[in-house]
N, C-alpha and C positions, 0 to 999 in steps of 0.2 A: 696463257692469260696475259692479256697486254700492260702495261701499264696503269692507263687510264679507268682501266677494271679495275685495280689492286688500289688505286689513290682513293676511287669513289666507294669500296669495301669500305676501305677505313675510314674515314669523312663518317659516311654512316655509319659505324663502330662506334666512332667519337661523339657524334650529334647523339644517338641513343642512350651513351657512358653519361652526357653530361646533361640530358633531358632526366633521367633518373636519379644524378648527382643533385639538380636543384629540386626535385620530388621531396627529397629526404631532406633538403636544408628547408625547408616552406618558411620554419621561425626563424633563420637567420635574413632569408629574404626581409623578409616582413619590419624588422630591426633595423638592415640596412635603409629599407623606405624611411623609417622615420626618420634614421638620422640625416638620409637624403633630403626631406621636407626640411628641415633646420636650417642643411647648406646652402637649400631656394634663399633663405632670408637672407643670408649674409654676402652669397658670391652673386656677383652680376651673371646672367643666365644670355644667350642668346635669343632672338625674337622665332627661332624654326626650333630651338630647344621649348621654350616657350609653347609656342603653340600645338606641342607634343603633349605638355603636362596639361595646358586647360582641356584639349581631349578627353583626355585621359582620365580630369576630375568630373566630365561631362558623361562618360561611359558608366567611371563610379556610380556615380549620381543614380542615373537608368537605370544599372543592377540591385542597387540599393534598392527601388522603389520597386522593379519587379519582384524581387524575395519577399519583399512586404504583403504582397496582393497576394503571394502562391503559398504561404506561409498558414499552415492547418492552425497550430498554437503558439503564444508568443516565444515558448523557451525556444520552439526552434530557431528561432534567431539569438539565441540568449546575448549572443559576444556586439548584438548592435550598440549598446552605449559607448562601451569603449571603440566600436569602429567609427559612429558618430562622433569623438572625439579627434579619431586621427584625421579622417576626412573635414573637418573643421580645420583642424590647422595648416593639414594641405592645401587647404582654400586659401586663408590667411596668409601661408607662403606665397602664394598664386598671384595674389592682393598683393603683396610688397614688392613682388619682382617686377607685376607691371609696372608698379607705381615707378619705379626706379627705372625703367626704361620710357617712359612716358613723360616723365620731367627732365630727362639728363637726352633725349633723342627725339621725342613728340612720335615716336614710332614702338608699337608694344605688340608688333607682330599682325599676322595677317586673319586671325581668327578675330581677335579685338578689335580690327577694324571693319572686317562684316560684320560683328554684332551691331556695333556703334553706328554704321551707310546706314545695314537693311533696316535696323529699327526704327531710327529716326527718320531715314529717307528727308535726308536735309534741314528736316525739324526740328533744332534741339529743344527747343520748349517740349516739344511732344514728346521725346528721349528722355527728357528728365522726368516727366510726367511719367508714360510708363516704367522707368525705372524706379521711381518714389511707389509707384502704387503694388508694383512686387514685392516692393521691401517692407511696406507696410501692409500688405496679404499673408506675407511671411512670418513677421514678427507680431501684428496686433490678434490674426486669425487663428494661422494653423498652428504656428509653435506656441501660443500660449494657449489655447484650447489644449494642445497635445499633452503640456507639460502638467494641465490640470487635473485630464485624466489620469495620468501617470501615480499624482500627487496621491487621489483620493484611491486608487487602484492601490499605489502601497498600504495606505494607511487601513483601509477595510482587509487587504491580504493578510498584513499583522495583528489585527483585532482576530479576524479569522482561524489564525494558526493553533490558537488550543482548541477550539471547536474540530477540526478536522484534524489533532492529533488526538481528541478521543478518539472519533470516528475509525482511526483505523486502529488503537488500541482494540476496540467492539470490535472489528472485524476479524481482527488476530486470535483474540479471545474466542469469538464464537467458531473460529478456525474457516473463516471463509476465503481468507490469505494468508501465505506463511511466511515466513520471517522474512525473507528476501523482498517478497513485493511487501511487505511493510518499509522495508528499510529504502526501499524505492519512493513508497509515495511521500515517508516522510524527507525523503533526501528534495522532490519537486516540487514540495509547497514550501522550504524556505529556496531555494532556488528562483523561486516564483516573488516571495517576496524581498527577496536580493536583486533580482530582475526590475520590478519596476522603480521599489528606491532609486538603481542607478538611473532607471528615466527618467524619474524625477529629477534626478540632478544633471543628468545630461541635454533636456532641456535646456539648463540652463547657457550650456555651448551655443546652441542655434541662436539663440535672443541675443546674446552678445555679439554674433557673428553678423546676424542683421544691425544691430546697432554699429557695429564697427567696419560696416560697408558702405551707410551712409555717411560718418565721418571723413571714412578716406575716400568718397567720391566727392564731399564739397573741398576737403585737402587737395585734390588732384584737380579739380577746375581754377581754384584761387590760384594754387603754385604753378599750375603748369601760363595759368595768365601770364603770373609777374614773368617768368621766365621765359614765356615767349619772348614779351616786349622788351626786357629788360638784358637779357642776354641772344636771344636769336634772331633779334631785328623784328621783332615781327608787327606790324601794327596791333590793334586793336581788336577788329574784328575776326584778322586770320588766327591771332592767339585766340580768341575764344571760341570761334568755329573749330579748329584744329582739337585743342585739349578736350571741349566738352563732348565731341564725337567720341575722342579716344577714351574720357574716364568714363560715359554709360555705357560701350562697349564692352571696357574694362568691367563694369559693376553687371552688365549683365550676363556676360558669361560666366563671372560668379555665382551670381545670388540665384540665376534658373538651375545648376545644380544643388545650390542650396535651400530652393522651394522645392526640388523634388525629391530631397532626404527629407524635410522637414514633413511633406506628405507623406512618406514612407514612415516613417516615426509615430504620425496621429493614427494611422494606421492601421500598426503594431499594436499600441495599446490599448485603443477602441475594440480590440477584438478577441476579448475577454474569454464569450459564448461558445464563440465560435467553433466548428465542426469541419470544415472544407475551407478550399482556398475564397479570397472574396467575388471574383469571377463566379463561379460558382453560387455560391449562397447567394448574391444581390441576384442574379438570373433567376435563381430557384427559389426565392422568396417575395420579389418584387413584381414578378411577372407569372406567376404560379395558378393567380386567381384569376380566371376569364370573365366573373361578375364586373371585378373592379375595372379590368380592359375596356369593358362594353360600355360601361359607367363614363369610364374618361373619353372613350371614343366619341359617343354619343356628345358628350359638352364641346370636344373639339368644333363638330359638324355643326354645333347652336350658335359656338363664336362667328364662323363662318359667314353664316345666315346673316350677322348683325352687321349695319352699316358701317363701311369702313375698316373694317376689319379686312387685311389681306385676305385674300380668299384658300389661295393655292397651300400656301404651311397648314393650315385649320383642317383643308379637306384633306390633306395627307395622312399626315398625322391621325384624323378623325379616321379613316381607313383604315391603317394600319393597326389601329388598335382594335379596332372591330373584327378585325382580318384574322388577330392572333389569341382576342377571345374565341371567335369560332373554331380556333385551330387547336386550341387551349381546352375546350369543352369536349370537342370530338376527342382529343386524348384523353381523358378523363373517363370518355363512358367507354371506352377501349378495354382500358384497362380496369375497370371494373367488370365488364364482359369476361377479359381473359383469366380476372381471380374467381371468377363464379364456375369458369367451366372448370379447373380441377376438383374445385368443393362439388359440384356435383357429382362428378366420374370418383369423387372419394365420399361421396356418402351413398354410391352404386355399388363401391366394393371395397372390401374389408380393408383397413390401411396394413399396407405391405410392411413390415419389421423387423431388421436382421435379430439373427440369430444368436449375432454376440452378443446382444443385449441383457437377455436372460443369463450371460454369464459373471456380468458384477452382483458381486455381494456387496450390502452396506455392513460396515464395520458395527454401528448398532444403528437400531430402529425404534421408535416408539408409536406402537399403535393406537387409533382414540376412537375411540365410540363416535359417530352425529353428536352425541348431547356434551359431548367434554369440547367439542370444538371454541368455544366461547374460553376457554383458558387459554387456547391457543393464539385468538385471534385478537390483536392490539387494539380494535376500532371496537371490541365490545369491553376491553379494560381486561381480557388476560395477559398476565403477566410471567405467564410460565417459560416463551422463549427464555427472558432477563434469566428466570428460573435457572434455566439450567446452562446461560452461560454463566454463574458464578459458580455454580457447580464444577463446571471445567475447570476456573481461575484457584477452585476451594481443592481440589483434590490433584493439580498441579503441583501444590505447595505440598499436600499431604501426603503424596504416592511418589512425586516426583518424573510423574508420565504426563504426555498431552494428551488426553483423551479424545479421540477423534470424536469430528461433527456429529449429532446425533437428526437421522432423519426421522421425522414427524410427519405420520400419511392417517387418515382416515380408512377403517375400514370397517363396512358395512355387515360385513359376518358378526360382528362383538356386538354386545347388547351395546345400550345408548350411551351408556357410564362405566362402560368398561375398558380397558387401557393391557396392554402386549410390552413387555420388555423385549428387545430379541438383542442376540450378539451372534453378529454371522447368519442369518436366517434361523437361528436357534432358539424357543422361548425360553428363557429364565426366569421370568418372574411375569405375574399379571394382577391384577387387582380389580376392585370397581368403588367407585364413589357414589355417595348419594349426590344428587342436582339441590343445590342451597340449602346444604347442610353444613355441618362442622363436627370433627369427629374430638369426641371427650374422654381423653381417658387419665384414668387415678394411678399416680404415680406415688402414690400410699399416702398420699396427707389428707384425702378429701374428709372433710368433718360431716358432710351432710350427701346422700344420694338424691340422685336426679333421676327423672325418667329417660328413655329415651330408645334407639334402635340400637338393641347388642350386634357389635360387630368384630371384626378383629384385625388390628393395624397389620397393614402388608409388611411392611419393612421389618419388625422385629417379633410379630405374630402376640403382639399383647391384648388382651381385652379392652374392648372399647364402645366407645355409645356414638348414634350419630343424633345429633341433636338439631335443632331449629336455632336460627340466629337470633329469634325471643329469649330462649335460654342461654345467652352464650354469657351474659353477663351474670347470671345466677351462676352458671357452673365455674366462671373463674372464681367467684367469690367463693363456693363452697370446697375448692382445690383444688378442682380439676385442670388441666393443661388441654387446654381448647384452642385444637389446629384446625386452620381453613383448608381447602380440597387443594389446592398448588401445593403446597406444604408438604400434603398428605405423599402426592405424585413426586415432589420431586426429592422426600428423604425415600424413599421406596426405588427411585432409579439411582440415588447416591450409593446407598448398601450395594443396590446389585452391582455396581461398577467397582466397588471396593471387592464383594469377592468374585470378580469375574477378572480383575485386574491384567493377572496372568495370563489370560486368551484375547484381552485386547493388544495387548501389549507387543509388536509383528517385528519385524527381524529390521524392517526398514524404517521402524520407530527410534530400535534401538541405534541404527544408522544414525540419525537425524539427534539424537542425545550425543553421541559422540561427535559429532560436529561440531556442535553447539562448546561440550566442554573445549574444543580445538581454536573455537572463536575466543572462548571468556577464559581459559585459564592454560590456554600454550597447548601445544600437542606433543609435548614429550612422553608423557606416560601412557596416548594414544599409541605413538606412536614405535614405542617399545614395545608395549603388550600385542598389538596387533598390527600384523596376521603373524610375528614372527613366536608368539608363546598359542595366541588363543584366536580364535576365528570369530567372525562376529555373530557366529549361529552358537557360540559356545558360552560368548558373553550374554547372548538371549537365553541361554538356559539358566544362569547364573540368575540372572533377572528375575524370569519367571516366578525360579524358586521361594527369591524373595518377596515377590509380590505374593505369591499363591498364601504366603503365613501372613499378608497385611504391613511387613518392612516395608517403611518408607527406603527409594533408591535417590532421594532427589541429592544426596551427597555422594555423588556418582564418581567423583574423582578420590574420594577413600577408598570407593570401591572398587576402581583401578586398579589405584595404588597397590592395593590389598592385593588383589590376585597377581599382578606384574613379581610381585615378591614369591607368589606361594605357587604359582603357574611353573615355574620352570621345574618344581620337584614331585609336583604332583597335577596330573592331569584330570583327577576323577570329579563331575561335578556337583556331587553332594558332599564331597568334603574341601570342595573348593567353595560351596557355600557357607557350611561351616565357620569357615574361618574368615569370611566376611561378614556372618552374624557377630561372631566375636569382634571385630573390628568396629562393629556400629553395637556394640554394647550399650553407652551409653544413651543413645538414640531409644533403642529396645526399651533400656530398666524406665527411662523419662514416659513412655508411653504406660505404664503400667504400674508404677509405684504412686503411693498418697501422699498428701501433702506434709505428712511427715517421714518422708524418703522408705515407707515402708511396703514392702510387695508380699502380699498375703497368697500363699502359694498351699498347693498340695502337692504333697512326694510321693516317693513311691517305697514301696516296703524294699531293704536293702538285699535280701533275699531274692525278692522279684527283681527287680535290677540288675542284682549276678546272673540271675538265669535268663532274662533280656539278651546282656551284653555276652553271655558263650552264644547264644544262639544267632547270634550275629553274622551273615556270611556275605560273602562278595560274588557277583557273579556278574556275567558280561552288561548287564543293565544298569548292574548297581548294585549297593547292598540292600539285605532283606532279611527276614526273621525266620528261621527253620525251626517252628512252634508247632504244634497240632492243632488244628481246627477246635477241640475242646479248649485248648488253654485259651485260645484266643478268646474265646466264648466267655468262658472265668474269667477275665484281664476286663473284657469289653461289659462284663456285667459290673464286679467291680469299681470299675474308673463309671461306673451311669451312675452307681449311688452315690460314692462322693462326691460328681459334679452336680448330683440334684439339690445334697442338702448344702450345698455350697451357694447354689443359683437361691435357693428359700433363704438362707440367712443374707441376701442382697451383696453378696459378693460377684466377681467376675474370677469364673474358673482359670487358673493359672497352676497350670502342669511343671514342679521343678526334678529334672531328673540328671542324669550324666551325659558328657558331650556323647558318649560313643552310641549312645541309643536314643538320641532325642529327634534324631530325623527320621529311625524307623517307628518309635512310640508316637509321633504325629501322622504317621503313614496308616498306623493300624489302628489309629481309633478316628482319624479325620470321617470315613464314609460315615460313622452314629452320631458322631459330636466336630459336626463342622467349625465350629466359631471356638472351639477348647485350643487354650494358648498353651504352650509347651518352649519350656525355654531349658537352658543347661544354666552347669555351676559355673559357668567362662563366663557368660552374660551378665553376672552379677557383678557389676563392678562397686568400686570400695565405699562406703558412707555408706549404701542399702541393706535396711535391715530386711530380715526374713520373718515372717511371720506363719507357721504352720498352720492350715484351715482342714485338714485334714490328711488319711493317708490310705495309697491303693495297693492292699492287701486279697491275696489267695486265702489268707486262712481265716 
């Protein structure tokens, strides 16, 4: 390998080393520029140095205005105010260095002086003329047009911003975005209204910049005068031919990059709507309709006709337009042609539908009769969507889960007023309403009966009337509790979701809780417990467990906490729930004690209890009771009387027994008495009194 081979390796080594070296520096670039635009102000520059940076602010300028036009939404440009600013003062630089080479030499380089021939082409009145009339295009026009928009664009953005941070509260809520695109869209509408504030005020850059280009171009005609005549010998007319060429050359290869940022800018913020670049949408919106084409065409060919009028632009134009309605119309019935012929070959045969489709399950469903549509639907004043996103927001707080989206479908099997619970394609629960009724029922005070249609409430199965909304105001008087049919629906889909809680509740739920605590309160105790004590399929059983009894889990970080302590000595997860019922004790006795801290409870006979806990045994599943089918029978009859006359004297059955058997005594009577509370003596914490209501005895 020669030399020449080995020099040119390296060269190219180098050139590649230091093309990636300034990649990675961009913000020190960019720093350097600034402080470089400052040094323009103060060090004499050369006129070929010179004429490098008005390029250069003339290129700016163009790319400036291009991003503008291709530019889908304004953030995509967000960093324009502040690049508006620098390229302002690099103008201003631009401005003083001529200036300084214009007065001190009558020479500002070879760019300034073609602006200043070709425009004026010897004319300076007509130089100054279209120079003033840029500058006042610039500053009376566009920049204060631009800056108005800008103005009323922040100020409607900020009035806007609690409106559209409900908006996505509702969405979050009804779960149709999850936290992340929340925290996105509320991260773009103040981004949006930081956005135009600064164009607002960065307007104000351009107006000044127009103003202070007409100062320093009558500065640079006056002085560069005196200083002709007075220091360069110059007569009269050569100083004033001379300097005034050079300062509207001077002022115009400023102020033309400075009217096409300032276009770039009105641009930006006029284009609020917008969906595509402007190219685009002016084409596709302007020129779209071949009525209006033919319309304008048509009037062009009338001018035509009219004395005096040019003839040849009229008939052109009148042509062209006509040319590209006809061209406009024939795509039009095109393409209506070509959407007609699939819809026909798809209403020839059956539409084609994969497979996988039938394999999403909806998390829950609610089905509706034709005649319950109208609770559904906003435009006839149902209100049951709101319904049941508070529901979401109410049982959030109370269960401490998200309850996923619930999907709402009509179907035509169910009578007209009848309504489908499902969770995972599975029914739970179903009900039916009467159509402009009110269901009435006696919550034991009613002093006077009423007639009406006996029925019986879904949700808790109590006796009920369905009454006419003539009577609704009799029946509150006489003391009845008179619920509207939403009401009805949606405490009937709250209960089911409270005890289905457990099987909504999916392993990628419990993901997304642990996240959440990682975001709001550190992930230490995440990040000890798991994977190195418990798996997250472990802390879903943990979960389960507690929702299956109706524990709130929403202090989920006790709950951690609790197991991260009790996890390393014991794995089992029934007595790893255990000990996190005990841990939310207080939570437990709050939910079930009177307003005189007392919990009216029934026990169990101490005897029964002994023979409970021997019979206690542990086996690969779990533990379980090694009883005989008859005791259980006894046990199960038993515990039905005392919770009957417990339920008649208007109490709420609460089972007090021993820690060691209170997860198998809720195991063995939950199938007869699903909603029978059963708590231990751990759970009791201190200040709660006990109040015995009865006791579940074999003898």
């Amino acid at each position: 390998m020669n030399s020449s081979n080995i020099s040119g390796g390296l060269s190219s080594a180098l050139n590649s080393s230091f093309v990636k070296h300034l990649a990675r520096q961009r913000d020190l670039i960019v720093v350097l520029g600034v402080i470089g635009i400052l040094l323009v102000m103060i060090i004499p520059m050369p006129t070929f140095l010179i004429d490098v940076m008005l390029s250069l602010n003339l290129c700016l300028a163009l790319i400036i205005l291009l991003v503008s036009m291709y530019t889908n939404e304004a953030l995509e440009f967000s960093v324009f105010p502040s690049l508006l600013l620098t390229v302002t003062l690099f103008r201003l630089a631009l401005n003083v260095a001529t200036t300084r080479l214009i007065l001190s030499q009558a020479d500002a380089g070879h760019v300034v002086e073609v602006f200043g021939t070709f425009v004026t082409r010897g004319n300076m009145v007509v130089g100054g003329i279209i120079f003033l009339i840029i500058v006042l295009i610039q500053f009376i026009v566009i920049t204060k047009g631009a800056g108005r928009i800008a103005e009323v664009a922040a100020r409607f953005t900020l009035d806007a911003m609690p409106g559209k941070q409900m908006a996505i509260d509702a969405d979050l809520n009804a779960g149709l975005i999850n936290e992340e695109q929340a925290r996105s869209r509320r991260s773009q509408i103040s981004r949006e209204a930081d956005f135009y504030g600064a164009m607002d005020g960065a307007s104000k850059f351009v107006r000044g910049d127009a103003i202070a280009g007409i100062l320093i171009t009558i500065i640079n005609v006056i002085g560069g005068f005196i200083i002709g005549i007075a220091q360069m010998g110059m007569d009269w007319g050569e100083a004033l031919q001379t300097y005034t060429i050079l300062t509207i050359g001077d002022g115009l290869v400023t102020q033309v990059p400075a009217l096409m940022i300032s276009v770039g800018a009105g641009i930006l913020v006029s284009r609020a709507a917008s969906q595509s670049d402007l190219g685009s949408e002016i084409t596709t919106q302007l020129f779209s309709r071949p009525k209006v084409l033919g319309v304008a065409g048509g009037m062009m060919l009338f001018f035509a006709l009219m004395p005096g009028f040019p003839k040849i632009p009229f008939i052109f134009l009148g042509v062209s337009c006509l040319a590209a309605a006809y061209l406009g119309n024939r795509r039009i019935i095109e393409e209506a042609k070509a959407k007609e012929l699939p819809a026909a070959a798809a209403a020839g045969k059956p539409k084609e539908e994969r497979v996988e489709d039938y394999l999403h399950v909806d998390p829950m469903e609610l089905e509706i009769g034709y005649g319950l549509i109208p609770l559904v639907d906003v435009k006839q004043g149902g209100d049951l969507l709101d319904r049941i996103t508070m529901i979401r927001r109410q049982l959030a707080t109370d269960l401490g889960i998200i309850i996923p989206p619930i999907r709402i479908r009509d179907n035509i099997q169910l009578k007209p007023n009848e309504y489908r619970i499902k969770i995972r394609t599975i029914e739970v629960g179903k009900g039916e309403l009467m159509s402009g009724a009110y269901l009435a029922m006696d919550p034991g005070t009613v002093t006077k009966k009423i007639r009406g249609i006996p029925t019986v409430e879904p949700a808790f199965n109590l006796p009920a009337l369905w009454i006419t909304e003539s009577q609704k105001d009799d029946a509150e008087v006489a003391g009845y509790t008179v619920v509207e049919q939403p009401a009805v629906l949606a405490t009937h889909l709250t209960e089911i979701i409270k005890h289905h809680a457990h099987e909504i509740l999916t392993r990628q739920d419990v993901k997304g809780l642990l996240d959440n605590i990682k975001e709001s309160s550190g992930s230490v105790v995440v990040d000890e417990l798991i994977p190195g004590m418990m798996s997250i399929g472990d802390v879903h059983k943990i979960l389960q467990n507690l929702l299956r009894e109706k524990v709130s889990i929403r202090d989920l970080l006790l709950i951690l906490e609790t197991l991260a302590n009790i996890a390393p000595r014991n794995k089992n997860p029934e007595i790893l729930t255990e000990y996190v019922r005990n841990a939310l004790a207080s939570q437990i006795c709050d939910a079930y004690k009177t307003d005189e801290n007392i919990i009216p409870v029934i026990t169990i006979d101490p005897n029964l209890e002994a023979k409970l806990e021997g019979s206690v045994q542990e086996s690969e599943g779990g533990f379980r009771l090694a009883i005989s089918p008859a005791d259980v029978a006894k046990i199960l009859d038993a515990t039905g009387e005392v919770v009957e006359s417990v339920k008649q004297a208007g109490e709420l059955p609460v089972v007090l027994c021993s820690p060691t058997i209170r997860s198998q005594f809720k195991k063995l009577t939950e199938s007869n008495y699903r909603d029978l509370v059963v708590l231990s003596y751990n759970e009791i914490t201190s200040g709660i009194e006990i109040r015995s209501l009865g006791m579940i005895s074999l003898t």
